[in-house]
C-alpha positions, 0 to 999 in steps of 0.5 A, spaced: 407 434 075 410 441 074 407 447 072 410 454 069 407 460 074 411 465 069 407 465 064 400 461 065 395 459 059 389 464 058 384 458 055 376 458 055 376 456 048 372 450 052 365 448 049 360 451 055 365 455 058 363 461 061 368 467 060 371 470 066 373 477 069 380 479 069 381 478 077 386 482 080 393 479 083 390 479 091 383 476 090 382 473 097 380 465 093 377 463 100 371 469 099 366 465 096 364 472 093 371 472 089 368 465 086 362 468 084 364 472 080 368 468 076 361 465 075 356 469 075 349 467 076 347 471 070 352 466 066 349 460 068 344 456 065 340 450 068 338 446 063 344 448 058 349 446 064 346 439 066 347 437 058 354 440 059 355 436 065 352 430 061 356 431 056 362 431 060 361 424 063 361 421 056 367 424 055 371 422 063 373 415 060 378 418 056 382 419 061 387 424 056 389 431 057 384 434 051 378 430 054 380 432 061 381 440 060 374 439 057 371 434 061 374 441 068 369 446 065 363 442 062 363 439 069 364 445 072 359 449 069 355 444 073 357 445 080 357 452 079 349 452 080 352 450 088 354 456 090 347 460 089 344 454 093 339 451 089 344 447 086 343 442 080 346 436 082 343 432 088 345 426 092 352 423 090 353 426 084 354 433 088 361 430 091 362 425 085 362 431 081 367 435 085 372 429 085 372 429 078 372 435 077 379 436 081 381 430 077 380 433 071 383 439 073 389 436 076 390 431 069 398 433 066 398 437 061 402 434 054 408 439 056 409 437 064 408 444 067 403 448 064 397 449 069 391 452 064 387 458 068 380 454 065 383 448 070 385 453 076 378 456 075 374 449 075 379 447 082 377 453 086 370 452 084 371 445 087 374 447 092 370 452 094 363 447 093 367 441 098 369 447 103 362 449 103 359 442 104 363 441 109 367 436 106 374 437 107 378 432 108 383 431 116 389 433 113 385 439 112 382 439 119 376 436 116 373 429 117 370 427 110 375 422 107 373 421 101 378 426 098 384 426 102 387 421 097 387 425 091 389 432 096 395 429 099 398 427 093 404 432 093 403 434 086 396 435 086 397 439 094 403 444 090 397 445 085 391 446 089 394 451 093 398 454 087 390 455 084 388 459 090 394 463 091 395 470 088 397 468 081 405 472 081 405 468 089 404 461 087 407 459 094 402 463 098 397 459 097 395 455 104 389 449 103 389 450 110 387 456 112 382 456 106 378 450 108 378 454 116 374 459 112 366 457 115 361 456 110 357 461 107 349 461 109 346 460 102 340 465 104 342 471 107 337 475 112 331 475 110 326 481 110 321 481 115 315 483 112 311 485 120 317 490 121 316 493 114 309 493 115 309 497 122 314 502 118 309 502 112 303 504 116 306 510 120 309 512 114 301 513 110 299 515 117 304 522 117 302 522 110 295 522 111 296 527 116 300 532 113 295 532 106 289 533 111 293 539 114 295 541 107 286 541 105 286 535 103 279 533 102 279 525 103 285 525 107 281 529 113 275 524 113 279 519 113 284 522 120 277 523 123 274 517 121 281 514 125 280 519 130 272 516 132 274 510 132 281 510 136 275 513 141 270 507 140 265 511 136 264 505 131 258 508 127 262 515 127 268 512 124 265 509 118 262 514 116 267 519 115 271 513 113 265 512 107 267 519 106 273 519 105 273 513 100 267 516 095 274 520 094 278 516 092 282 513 098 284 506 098 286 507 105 280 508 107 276 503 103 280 499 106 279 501 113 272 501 112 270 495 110 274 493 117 269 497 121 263 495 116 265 488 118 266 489 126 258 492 125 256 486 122 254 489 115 257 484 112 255 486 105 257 494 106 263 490 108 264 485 102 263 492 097 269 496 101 274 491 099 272 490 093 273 497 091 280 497 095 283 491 093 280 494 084 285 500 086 290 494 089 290 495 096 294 488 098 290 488 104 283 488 102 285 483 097 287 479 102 280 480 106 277 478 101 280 472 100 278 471 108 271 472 105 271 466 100 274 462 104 269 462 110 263 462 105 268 455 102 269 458 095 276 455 095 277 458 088 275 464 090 280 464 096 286 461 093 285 468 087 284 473 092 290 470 097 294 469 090 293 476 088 294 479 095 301 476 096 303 479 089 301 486 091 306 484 096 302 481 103 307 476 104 301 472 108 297 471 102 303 465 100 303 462 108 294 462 106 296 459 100 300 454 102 296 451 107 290 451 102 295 447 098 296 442 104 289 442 106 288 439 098 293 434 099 297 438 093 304 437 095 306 441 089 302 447 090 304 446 097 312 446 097 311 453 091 308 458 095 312 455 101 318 456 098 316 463 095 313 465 102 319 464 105 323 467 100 319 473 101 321 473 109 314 470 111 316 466 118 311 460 117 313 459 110 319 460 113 318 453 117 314 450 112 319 451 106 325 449 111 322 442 113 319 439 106 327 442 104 329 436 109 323 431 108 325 430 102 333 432 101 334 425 101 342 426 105 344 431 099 347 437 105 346 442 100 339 442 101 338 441 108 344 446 109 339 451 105 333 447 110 338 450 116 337 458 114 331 459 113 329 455 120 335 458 123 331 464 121 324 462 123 326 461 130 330 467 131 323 470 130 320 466 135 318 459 131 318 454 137 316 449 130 322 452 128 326 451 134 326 444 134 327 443 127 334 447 127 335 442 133 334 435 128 336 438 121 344 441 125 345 434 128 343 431 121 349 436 118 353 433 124 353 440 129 350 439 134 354 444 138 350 449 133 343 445 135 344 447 142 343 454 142 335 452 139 334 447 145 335 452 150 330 457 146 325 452 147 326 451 154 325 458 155 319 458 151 316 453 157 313 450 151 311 442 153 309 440 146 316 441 143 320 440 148 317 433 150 317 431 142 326 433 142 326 429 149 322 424 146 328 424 140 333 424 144 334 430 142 335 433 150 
């Protein structure tokens, strides 16, 4: 198959086509940011996109050029959902999906030379999916089989590459150099919310003490108040703590339904809270959650956690999912584990990590993305976490990688995790 790299087709005529950015000649393809952009999240549409995919495997068997060109951005559009992490596509339908899309890419056009941009833009997509999968064949310096007979045809090897060169330097392009690019972790850093918190607290701490040396009413009880109960003085402190919240401060009503409780004012306590967490104190909704837990109100836990942890207290989500499991609500569960770990909250962290590889059944993208966040979680200290990055790197065939959290382990002298790696073989 030929092709004229002087004067490419502009086509995205396609049905469910997404329109592209004009790309300048030095975009380095083996970015996956520069394949983003050609696919931008905002463009991409589950529902739409798994009909175009539906579409386009009614329409493969016709196997000829009209069908093909099509067939490329229809599957395409499909597939482009991979490199957002939560993909569309599951199991075998992932790398069929690749394989035929670099078939219908690769299809010889009427005049035996044109080399359709849309079909450049779906291989670089299809290239950029098997690379992040790790399924690059051995003549690329993987070890996955199952596309090396379509790559090293010499056709479709001048093709492929002439689709991640610069568009006026064609023969630049280096399949080989592209697939040694490692892949991209599907997450990025995640908050750590215990961080925040500490920077949060001495901020409104200079805040408050600022305001009450400015004569701020609320703010100097409320430093008194802190300042008897740093000295012991539990009484004391309540009562200028009181003082400060029949002000206004939610601070203080807050800290004062903590202080209520440790004197064993429980009602006093309750009262507090529930006027911190109506003027959306995200630690007082929480406490009060706690509340109604203990008292085994589960719907009123269940609010209160929910409530705190839209407020931004990242601990209501990891409360949520445990009451999910304790119910046997694998749905509920698997929600607020997975909202809590986007958040950056290390034990929905875990959580989420190890019920994306309970149930990845083999898909790699989904244990990829279990990797990240229990790689993360680890990193914090996780010794749960620790092990499961152990398993889910040698199910991704990386071992090397696992060892690293085998020696945290050791290190943590935790007999537990260590005897259950042992027991797995996995030391």
């Amino acid at each position: 198959m030929g092709i004229d790299y002087r004067h490419p087709s502009r086509d995205s005529s396609a049905p469910g086509s997404h329109a592209a950015p004009t790309l300048a000649s030095s975009r380095d393809w083996s970015r996956i940011d520069n394949i983003r952009a050609e696919w931008p999240k905002d463009s991409l549409d589950p529902a739409a996109d798994l009909r175009n995919y539906r579409q386009a495997l009614a329409l493969y068997d016709r196997d000829d050029y009209p069908a093909m060109k099509q067939c490329a951005t229809l599957f395409a559009s499909a597939l482009a959902h991979s490199l957002y992490g939560d993909g569309i596509l599951r199991g075998d339908d992932l790398p069929n999906t690749v394989h035929k899309t670099l078939h219908c890419a690769l299809c010889a056009p009427p005049d035996g030379k044109t080399f359709a941009d849309n079909a450049q833009r779906a291989a670089r997509l299809a290239l950029t999916i098997m690379r992040e999968n790790g399924w690059q064949p051995p003549a690329f310096g993987g070890t996955n089989p199952f596309f090396e007979p379509m790559m090293t045809d010499t056709g479709n090897r001048m093709l492929l590459s002439a689709a991640i060169a610069p568009p006026a330097e064609p023969w630049k392009g280096d399949l080989r150099a592209f697939f040694a690019v490692a892949p991209t972790p599907l997450t990025g850093p995640l908050p750590d919310p215990a961080a925040a918190r500490g920077a949060e607290a001495t901020d409104r701490m200079y805040g408050t003490l600022e305001q009450a040396e400015a004569g701020d009413a609320a703010s100097k009880n409320q430093m008194e108040g802190m300042s008897l109960l740093h000295n012991g003085d539990q009484s004391g402190a309540l009562a200028q703590l009181s003082e400060a919240a029949k002000l206004g401060s939610a601070e203080a009503m807050a800290v004062a339904g903590d202080v209520a409780r440790d004197l064993g004012r429980n009602d006093e306590s309750r009262s507090w809270y529930e006027r911190a967490a109506d003027a959306g104190h995200p630690v007082a909704m929480y406490n009060l959650a706690v509340l109604a837990a203990q008292a085994d109100d589960v719907r009123g836990a269940a609010h209160w956690f929910q409530k705190a942890a839209e407020a931004g207290n990242v601990e209501g989500y990891a409360a949520l999912t445990q009451l999910g499991r304790q119910a046997g609500d694998s749905a509920a569960e698997s929600h607020w584990a997975r909202l809590g770990a986007e958040a950056g909250q290390t034990f929905c962290m875990t959580r989420h990590g190890l019920l994306l590889a309970k149930f990845a059944d083999g898909d790699v993208p989904t244990i990829r993305r279990a990797r990240d966040f229990l790689e993360q979680a680890a990193e914090r200290g996780d010794v749960d976490a620790m092990g499961l990055a152990v398993s889910v790197n040698q199910q991704l065939g990386d071992p090397a990688r696992g060892r690293r959290f085998v020696d945290m382990i050791i290190r943590t002298g935790d007999a537990e995790v260590i005897d259950r790696l042992r027991r797995h073989g996995l030391l």
